[in-house]
Structures are given as structure tokens and as C-alpha cells.
Z-matrix of the N, CA and C atoms (Angstrom, degrees):
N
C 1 1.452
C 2 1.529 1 109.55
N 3 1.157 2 122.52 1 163.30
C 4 1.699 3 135.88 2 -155.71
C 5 1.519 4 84.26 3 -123.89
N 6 1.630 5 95.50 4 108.07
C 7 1.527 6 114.33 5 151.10
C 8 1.705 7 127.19 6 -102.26
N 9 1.335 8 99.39 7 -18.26
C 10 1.506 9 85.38 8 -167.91
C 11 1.877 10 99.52 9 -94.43
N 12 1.415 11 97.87 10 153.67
C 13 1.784 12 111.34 11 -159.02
C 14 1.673 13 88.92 12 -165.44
N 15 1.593 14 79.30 13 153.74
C 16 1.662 15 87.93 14 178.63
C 17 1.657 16 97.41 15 -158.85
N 18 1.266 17 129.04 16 132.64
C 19 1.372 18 122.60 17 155.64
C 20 1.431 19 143.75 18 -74.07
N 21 1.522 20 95.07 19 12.83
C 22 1.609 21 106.82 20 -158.90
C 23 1.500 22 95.62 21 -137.69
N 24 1.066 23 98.26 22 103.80
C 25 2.121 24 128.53 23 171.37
C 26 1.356 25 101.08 24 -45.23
N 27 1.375 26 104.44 25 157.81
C 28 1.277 27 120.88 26 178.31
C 29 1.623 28 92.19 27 -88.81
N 30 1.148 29 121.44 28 -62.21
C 31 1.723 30 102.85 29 175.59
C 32 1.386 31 107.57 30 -106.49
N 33 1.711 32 113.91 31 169.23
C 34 1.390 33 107.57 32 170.71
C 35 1.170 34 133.82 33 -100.60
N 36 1.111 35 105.04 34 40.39
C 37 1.588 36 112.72 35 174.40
C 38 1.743 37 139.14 36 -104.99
N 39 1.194 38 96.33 37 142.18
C 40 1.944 39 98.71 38 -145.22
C 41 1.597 40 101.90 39 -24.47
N 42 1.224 41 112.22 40 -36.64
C 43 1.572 42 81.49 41 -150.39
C 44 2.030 43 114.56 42 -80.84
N 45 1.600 44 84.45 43 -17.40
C 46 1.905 45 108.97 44 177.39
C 47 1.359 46 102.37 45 -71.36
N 48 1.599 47 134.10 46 -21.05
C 49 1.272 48 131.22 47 -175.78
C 50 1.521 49 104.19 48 -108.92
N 51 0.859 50 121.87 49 -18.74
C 52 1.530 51 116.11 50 155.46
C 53 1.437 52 138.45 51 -78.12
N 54 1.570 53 99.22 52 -23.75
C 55 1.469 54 111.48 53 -171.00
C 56 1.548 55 96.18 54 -104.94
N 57 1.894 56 124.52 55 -11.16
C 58 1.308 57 95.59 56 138.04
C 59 1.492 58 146.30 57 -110.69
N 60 1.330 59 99.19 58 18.43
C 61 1.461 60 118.23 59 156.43
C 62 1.652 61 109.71 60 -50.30
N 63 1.209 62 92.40 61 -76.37
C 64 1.327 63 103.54 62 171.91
C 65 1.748 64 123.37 63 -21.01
N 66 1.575 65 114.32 64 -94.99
C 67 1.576 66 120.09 65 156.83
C 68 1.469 67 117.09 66 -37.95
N 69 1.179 68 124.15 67 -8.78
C 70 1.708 69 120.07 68 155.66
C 71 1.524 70 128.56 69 -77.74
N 72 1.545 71 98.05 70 -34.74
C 73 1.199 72 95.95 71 -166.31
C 74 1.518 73 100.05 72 -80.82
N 75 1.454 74 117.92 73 -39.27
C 76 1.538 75 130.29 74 172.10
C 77 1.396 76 114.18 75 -44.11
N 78 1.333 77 126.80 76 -57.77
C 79 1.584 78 139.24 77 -179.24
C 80 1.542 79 98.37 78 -57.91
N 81 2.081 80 116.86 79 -40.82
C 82 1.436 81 99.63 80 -162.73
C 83 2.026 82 100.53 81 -74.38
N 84 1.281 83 119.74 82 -7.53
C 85 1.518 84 120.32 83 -171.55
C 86 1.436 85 87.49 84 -82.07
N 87 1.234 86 135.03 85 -47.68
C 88 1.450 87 123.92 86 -152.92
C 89 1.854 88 97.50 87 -89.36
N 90 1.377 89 130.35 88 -31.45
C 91 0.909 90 131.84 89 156.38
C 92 2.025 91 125.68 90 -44.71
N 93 0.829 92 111.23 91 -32.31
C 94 1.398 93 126.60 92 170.98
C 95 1.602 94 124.35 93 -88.66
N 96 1.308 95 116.59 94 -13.24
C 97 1.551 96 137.07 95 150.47
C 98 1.757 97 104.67 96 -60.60
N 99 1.271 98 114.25 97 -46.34
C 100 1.420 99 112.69 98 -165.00
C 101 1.400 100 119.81 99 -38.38
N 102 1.506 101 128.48 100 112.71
C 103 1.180 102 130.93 101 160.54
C 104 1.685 103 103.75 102 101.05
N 105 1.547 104 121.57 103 6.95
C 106 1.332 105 131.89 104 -175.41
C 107 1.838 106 87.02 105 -83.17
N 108 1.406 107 96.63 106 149.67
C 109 1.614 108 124.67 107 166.22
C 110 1.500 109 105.39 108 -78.41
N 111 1.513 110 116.06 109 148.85
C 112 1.609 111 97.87 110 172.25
C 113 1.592 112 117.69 111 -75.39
N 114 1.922 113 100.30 112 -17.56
C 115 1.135 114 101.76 113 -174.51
C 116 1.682 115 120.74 114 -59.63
N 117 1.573 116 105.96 115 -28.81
C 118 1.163 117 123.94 116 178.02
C 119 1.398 118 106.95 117 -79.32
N 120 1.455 119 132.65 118 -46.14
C 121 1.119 120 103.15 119 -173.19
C 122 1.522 121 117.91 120 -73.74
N 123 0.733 122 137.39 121 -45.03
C 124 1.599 123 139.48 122 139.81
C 125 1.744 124 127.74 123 9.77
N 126 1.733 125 97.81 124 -31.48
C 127 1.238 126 89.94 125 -159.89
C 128 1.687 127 93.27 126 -98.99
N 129 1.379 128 123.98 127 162.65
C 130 1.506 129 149.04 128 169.91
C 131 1.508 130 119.08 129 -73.47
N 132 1.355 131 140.55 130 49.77
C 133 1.491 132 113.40 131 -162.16
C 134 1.218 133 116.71 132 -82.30
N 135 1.222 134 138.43 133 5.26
C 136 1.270 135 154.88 134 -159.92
C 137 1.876 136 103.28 135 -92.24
N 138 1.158 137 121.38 136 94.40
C 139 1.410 138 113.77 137 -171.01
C 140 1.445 139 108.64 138 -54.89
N 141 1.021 140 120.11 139 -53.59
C 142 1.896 141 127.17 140 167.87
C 143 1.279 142 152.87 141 -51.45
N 144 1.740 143 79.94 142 -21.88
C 145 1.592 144 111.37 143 165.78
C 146 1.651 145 120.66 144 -128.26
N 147 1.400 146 111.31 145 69.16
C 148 1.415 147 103.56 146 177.49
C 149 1.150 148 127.73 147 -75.63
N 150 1.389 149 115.31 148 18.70
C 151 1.737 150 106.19 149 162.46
C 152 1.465 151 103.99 150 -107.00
N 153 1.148 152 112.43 151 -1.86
C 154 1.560 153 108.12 152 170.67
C 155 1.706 154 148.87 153 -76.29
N 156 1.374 155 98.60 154 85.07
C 157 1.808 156 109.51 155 -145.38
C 158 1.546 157 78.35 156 -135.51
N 159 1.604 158 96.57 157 162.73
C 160 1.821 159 108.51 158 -164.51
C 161 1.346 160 98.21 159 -59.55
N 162 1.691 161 99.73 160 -57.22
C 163 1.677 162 119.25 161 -166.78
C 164 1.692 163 108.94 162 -44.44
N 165 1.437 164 103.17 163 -50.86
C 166 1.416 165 87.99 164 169.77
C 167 1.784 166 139.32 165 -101.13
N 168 1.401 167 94.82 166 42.22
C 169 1.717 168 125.19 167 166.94
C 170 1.065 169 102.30 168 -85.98
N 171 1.623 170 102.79 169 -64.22
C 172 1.747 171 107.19 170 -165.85
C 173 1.335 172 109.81 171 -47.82
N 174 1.514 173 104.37 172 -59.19
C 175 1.746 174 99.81 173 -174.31
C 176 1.431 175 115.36 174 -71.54
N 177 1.052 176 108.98 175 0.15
C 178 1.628 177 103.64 176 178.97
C 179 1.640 178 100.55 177 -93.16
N 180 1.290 179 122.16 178 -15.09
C 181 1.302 180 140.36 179 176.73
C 182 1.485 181 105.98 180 -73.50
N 183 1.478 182 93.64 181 -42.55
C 184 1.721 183 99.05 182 -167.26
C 185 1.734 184 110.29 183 -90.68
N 186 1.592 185 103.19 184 -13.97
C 187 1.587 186 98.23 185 175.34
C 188 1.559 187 112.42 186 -90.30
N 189 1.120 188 101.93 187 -27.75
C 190 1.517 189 113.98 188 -177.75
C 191 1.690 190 120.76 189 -57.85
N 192 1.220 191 101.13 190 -55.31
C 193 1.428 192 111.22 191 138.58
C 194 1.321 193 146.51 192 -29.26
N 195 1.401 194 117.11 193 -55.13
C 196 1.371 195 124.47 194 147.69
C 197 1.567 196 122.10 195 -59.66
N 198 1.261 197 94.79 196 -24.75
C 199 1.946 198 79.18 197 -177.06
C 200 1.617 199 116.05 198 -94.94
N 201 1.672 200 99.02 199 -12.92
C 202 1.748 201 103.19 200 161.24
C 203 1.207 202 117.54 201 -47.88
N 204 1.281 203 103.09 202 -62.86
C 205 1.863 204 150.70 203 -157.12
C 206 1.790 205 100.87 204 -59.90
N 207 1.310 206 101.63 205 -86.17
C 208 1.183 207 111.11 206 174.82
C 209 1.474 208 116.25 207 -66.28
N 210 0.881 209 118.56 208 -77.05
C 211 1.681 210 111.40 209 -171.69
C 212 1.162 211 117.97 210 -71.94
N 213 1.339 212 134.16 211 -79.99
C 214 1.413 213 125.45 212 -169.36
C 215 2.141 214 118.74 213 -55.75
N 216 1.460 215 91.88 214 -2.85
C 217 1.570 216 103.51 215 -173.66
C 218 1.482 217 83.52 216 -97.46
N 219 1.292 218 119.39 217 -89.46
C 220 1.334 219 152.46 218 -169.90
C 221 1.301 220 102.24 219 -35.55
N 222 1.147 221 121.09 220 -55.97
C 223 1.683 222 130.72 221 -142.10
C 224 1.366 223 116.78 222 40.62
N 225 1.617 224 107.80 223 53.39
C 226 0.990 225 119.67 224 165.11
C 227 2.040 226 108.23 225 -87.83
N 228 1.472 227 98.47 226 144.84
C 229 1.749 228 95.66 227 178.91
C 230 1.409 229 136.17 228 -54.90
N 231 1.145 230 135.31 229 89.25
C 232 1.683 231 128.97 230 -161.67
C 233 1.480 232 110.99 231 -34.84
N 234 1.125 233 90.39 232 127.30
C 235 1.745 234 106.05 233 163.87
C 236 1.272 235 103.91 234 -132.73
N 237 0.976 236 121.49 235 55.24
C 238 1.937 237 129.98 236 161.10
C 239 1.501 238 106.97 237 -69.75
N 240 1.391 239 110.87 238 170.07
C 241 1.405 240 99.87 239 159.13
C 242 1.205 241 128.73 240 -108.45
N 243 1.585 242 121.36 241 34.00
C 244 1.445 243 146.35 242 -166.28
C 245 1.666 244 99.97 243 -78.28
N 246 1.448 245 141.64 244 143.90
C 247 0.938 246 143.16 245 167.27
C 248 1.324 247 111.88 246 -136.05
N 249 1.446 248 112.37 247 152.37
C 250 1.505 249 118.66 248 -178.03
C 251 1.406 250 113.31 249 -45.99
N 252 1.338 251 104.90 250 -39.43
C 253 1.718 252 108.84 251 -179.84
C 254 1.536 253 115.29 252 -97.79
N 255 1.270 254 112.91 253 -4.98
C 256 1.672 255 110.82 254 152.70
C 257 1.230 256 115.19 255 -146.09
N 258 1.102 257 105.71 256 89.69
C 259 2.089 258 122.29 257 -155.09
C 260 1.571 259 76.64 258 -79.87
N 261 1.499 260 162.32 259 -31.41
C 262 1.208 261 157.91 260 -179.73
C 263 1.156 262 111.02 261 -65.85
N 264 1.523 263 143.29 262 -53.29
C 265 1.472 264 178.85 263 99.29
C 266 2.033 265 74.02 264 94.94
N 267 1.139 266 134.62 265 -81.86
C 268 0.909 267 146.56 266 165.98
C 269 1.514 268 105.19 267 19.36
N 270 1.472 269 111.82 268 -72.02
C 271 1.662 270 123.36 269 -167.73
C 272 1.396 271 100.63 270 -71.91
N 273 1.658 272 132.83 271 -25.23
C 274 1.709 273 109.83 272 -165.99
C 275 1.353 274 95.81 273 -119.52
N 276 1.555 275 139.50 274 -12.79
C 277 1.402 276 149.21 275 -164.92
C 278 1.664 277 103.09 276 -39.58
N 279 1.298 278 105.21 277 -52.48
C 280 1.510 279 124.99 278 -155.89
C 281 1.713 280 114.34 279 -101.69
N 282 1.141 281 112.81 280 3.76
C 283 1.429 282 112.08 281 -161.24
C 284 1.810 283 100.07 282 -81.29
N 285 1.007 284 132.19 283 9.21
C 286 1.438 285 124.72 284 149.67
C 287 1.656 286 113.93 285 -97.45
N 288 1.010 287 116.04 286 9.48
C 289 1.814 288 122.52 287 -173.11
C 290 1.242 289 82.70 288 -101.16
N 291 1.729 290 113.21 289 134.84
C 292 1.559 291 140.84 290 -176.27
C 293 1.880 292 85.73 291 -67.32
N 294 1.338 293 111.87 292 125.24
C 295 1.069 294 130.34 293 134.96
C 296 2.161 295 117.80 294 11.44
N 297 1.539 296 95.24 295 -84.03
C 298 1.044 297 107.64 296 177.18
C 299 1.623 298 125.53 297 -52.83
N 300 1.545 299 113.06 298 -16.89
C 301 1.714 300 121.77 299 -165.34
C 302 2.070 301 83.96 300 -100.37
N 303 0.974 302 104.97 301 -46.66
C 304 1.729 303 109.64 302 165.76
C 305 1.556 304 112.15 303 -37.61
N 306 0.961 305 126.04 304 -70.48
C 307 1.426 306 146.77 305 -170.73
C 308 2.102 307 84.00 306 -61.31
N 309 0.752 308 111.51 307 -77.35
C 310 1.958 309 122.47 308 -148.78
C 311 1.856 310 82.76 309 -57.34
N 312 0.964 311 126.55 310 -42.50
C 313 1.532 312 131.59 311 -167.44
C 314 1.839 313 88.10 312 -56.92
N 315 1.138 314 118.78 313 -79.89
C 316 1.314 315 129.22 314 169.44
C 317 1.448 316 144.32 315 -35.97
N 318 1.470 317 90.68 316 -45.85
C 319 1.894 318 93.21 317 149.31
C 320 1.521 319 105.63 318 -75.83
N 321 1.006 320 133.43 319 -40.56
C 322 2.117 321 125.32 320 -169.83
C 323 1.874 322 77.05 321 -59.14
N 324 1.221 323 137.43 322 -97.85
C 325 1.259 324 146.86 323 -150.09
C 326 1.747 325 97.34 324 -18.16
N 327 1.461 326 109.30 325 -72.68
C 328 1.430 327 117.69 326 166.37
C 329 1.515 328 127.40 327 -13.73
N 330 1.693 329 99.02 328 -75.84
C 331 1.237 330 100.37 329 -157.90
C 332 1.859 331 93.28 330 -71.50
N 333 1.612 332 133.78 331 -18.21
C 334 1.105 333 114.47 332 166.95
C 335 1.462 334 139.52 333 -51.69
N 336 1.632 335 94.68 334 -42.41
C 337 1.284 336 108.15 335 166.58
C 338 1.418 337 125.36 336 -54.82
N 339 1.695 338 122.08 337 -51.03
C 340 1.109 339 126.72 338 -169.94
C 341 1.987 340 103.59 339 -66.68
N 342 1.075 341 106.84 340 -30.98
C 343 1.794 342 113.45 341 157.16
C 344 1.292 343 109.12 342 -38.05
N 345 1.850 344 110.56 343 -79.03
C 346 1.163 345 108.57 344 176.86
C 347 1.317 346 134.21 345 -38.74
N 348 1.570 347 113.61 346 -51.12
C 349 1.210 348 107.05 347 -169.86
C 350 1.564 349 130.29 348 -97.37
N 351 1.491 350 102.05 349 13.93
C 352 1.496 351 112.79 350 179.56
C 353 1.785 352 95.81 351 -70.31
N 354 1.233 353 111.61 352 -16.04
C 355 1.376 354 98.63 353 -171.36
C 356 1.848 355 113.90 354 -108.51
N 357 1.654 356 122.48 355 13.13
C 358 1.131 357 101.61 356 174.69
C 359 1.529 358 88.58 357 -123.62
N 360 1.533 359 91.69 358 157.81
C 361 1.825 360 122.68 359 156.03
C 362 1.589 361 106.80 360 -36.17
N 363 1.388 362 117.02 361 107.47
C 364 1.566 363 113.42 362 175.50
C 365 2.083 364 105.82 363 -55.64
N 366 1.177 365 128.61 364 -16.50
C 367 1.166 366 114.97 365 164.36
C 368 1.590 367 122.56 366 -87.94
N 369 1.541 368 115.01 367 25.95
C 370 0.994 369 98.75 368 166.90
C 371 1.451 370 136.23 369 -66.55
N 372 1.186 371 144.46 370 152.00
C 373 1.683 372 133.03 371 -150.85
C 374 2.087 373 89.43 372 -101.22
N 375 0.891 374 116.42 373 145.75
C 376 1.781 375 145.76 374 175.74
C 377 1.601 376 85.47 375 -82.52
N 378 1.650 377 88.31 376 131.63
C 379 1.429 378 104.27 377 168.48
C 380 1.527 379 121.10 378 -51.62
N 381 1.693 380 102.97 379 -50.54
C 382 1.120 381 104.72 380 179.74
C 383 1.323 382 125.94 381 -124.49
N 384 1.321 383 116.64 382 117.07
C 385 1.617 384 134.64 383 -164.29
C 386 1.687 385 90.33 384 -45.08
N 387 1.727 386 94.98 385 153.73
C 388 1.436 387 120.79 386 146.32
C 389 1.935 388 117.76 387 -19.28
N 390 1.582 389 109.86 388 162.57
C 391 1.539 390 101.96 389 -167.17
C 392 1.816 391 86.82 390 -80.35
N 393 1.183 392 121.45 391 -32.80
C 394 1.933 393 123.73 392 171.28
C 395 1.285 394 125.06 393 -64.11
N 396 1.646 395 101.31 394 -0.16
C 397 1.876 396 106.60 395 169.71
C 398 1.738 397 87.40 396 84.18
N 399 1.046 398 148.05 397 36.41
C 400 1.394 399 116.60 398 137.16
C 401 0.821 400 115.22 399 -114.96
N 402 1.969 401 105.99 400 160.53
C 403 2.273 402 110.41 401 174.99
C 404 1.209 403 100.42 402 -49.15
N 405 1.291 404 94.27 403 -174.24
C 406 1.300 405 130.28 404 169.88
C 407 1.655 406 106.29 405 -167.44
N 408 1.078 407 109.01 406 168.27
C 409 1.349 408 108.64 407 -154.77
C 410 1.826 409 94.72 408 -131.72
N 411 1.658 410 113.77 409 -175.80
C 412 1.557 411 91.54 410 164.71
C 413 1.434 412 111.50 411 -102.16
N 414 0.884 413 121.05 412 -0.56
C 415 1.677 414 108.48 413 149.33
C 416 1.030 415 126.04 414 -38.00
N 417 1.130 416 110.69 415 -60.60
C 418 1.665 417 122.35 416 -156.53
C 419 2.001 418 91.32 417 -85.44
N 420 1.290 419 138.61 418 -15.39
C 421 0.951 420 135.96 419 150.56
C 422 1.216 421 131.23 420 -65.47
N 423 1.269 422 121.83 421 -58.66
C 424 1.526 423 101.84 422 156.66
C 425 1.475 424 150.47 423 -46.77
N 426 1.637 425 97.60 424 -43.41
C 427 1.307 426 121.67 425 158.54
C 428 1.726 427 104.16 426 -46.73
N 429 1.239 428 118.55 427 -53.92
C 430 2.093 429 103.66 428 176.11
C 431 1.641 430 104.57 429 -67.07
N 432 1.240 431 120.08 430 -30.88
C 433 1.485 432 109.35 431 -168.06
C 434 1.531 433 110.27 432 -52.64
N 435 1.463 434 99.90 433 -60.22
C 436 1.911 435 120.14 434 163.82
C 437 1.333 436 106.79 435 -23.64
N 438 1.392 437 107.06 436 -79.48
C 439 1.699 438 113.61 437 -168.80
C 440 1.971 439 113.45 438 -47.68
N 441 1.936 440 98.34 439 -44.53
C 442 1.737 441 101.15 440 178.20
C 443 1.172 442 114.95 441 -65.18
N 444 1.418 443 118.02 442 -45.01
C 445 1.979 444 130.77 443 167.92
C 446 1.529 445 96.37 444 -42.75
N 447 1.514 446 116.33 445 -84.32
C 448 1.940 447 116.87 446 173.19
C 449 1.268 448 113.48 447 -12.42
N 450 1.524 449 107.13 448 -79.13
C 451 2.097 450 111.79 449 -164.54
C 452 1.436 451 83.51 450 -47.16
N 453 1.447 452 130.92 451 -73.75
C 454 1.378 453 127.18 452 -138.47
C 455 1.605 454 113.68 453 -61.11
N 456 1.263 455 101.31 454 -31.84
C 457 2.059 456 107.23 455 179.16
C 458 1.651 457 89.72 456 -50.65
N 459 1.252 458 126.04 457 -70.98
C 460 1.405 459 129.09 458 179.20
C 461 1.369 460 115.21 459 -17.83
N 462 1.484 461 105.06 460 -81.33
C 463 1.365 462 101.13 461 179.18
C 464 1.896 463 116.09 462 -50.14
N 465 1.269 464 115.01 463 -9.50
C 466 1.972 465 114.76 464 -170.36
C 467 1.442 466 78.60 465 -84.46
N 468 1.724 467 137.97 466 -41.32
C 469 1.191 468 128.40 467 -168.36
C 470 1.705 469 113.44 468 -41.69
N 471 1.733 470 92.62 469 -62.83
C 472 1.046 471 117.70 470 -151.27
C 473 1.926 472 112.21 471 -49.33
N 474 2.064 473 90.47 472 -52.37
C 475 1.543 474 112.88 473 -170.96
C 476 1.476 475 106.73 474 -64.51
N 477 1.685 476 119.47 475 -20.00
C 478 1.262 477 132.45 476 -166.68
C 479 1.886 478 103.36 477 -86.24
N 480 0.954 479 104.64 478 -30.32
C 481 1.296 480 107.19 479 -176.51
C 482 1.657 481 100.24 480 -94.22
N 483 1.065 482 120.18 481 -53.51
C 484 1.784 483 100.02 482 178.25
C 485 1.801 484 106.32 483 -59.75
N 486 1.033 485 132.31 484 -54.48
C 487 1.175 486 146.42 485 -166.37
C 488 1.810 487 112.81 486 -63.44
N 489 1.259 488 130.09 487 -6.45
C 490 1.534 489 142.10 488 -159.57
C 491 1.559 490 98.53 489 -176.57
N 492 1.292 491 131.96 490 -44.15
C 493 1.872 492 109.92 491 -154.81
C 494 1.404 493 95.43 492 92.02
N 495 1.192 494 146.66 493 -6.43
C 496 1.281 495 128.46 494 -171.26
C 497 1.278 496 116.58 495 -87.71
N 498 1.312 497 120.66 496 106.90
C 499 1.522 498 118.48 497 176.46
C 500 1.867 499 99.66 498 -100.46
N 501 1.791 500 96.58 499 173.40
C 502 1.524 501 96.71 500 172.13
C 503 1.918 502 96.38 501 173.26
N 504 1.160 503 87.95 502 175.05
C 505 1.837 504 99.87 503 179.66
C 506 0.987 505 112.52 504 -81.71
């Protein structure tokens, strides 16, 4: 697992401070797995939220990502594992997959992307506009990935600390 993270770019310029926003916020989700059981991550303690378990953060981390990335960027064809009748499928799909194959699925997705995208113009325009019909660009995509990676570390705080005692930064 990938512990080392830093929020502070080697230069400061948008695209070096975004792209390590980005790999921070990712490293801080996989960083907060550290030393979890799969049995534990697996489990729901949240009475209100029973799909809410680490295991299925990460991959909801790691599909979410792909469907920026690939499809709505790309307009490449979804192959998620989201279905009309479990448009969530995402958060419980995987909850017998060890922890660790969760996490490695999600960094490979990553480090592809960060391949990919060292090489386009952050204003490049998304195949497919907003659900209100406007672009978006990949700026403005990464910039949500950050913020969805962010909320969600929170919630890994939260399930991590009822579920273990484990708190952390």
C-alpha cells in the first residue's frame, strides 16, 4: 500500500498543484486502509448507510474515476458495474475482494490516468456535457475528483474509527 503523499508540488503551477492534489487525496484514501482487516473493511457500521464500508469507498473511488476519465471525458462506452436496478452496485459489488486487490485495482486505474493526462491541455472540453447540457473541461474534472476523493477520505475517517478506534490525518 502507498503511504508516502504530500500536498505541496514541486512547482506552483495549476496544473502541478492540481495533479498533486489529486495523488494526495488518492494516497490519503489508501493511506487510511492501512492496517484494516478485510473483514473489517467490509463491514457497514453506519445504521443509515449500509453500503458504507471502506472496501466499498475505494472502489467507489476507483469507479468514479473511471466514469469522469473515461466516459464523460473520453466518451468512451461505460463498462462500470452500475445497473439500472443497482445504479450504486459500485459500493457492495466487491465486498468479498481482499481489501488489498481493492486498493491495487485503484492505484493501476490512477497511475493510468495520471499517464494519460500528463499529456492533455487541462481545458480540454468532455465529450459529454453536464446532465444541464454544459462542457466541462478537464479542469473542472479533476478539480471534482479532489473534492469526491476529499468528502469520501472523511467518511473512511469516520467508518474507520467506529469500526477499529483508528483515527488519523
Amino acid at each position: 500500500m502507498t503511504t508516502d503523499r504530500t500536498d505541496v508540488p514541486a512547482t506552483f503551477d495549476e496544473r502541478s498543484t492540481l495533479l498533486t492534489m489529486l495523488d494526495y487525496t488518492r494516497k490519503t484514501a489508501i493511506a487510511k486502509c492501512e492496517g484494516l482487516s478485510d473483514a473489517d473493511a467490509a463491514r457497514a457500521p453506519l445504521p443509515t448507510s449500509p453500503m458504507m464500508t471502506v472496501s466499498g469507498l475505494i472502489s467507489h473511488l476507483r469507479w468514479v474515476e473511471y466514469s469522469w476519465i473515461q466516459v464523460r471525458l473520453l466518451g468512451h462506452e461505460d463498462e462500470g458495474p452500475w445497473t439500472e436496478e443497482d445504479p450504486d452496485r459500485e459500493f457492495h459489488y466487491r465486498l468479498t475482494m481482499p481489501l488489498a486487490e481493492v486498493i491495487a485495482d485503484y492505484e493501476q486505474l490512477a497511475r493510468e490516468h495520471d499517464t494519460q493526462i500528463a499529456g492533455w491541455d487541462l481545458d480540454m472540453v468532455a465529450a459529454h456535457p453536464l446532465r444541464d447540457g454544459r462542457e466541462i473541461n478537464l479542469r473542472w474534472i479533476l478539480h471534482h475528483l479532489v473534492e469526491e476523493n476529499a468528502r469520501h477520505n472523511g467518511h473512511i475517517d469516520i467508518i474507520r474509527e467506529i469500526v477499529d478506534g483508528t483515527t488519523g490525518d
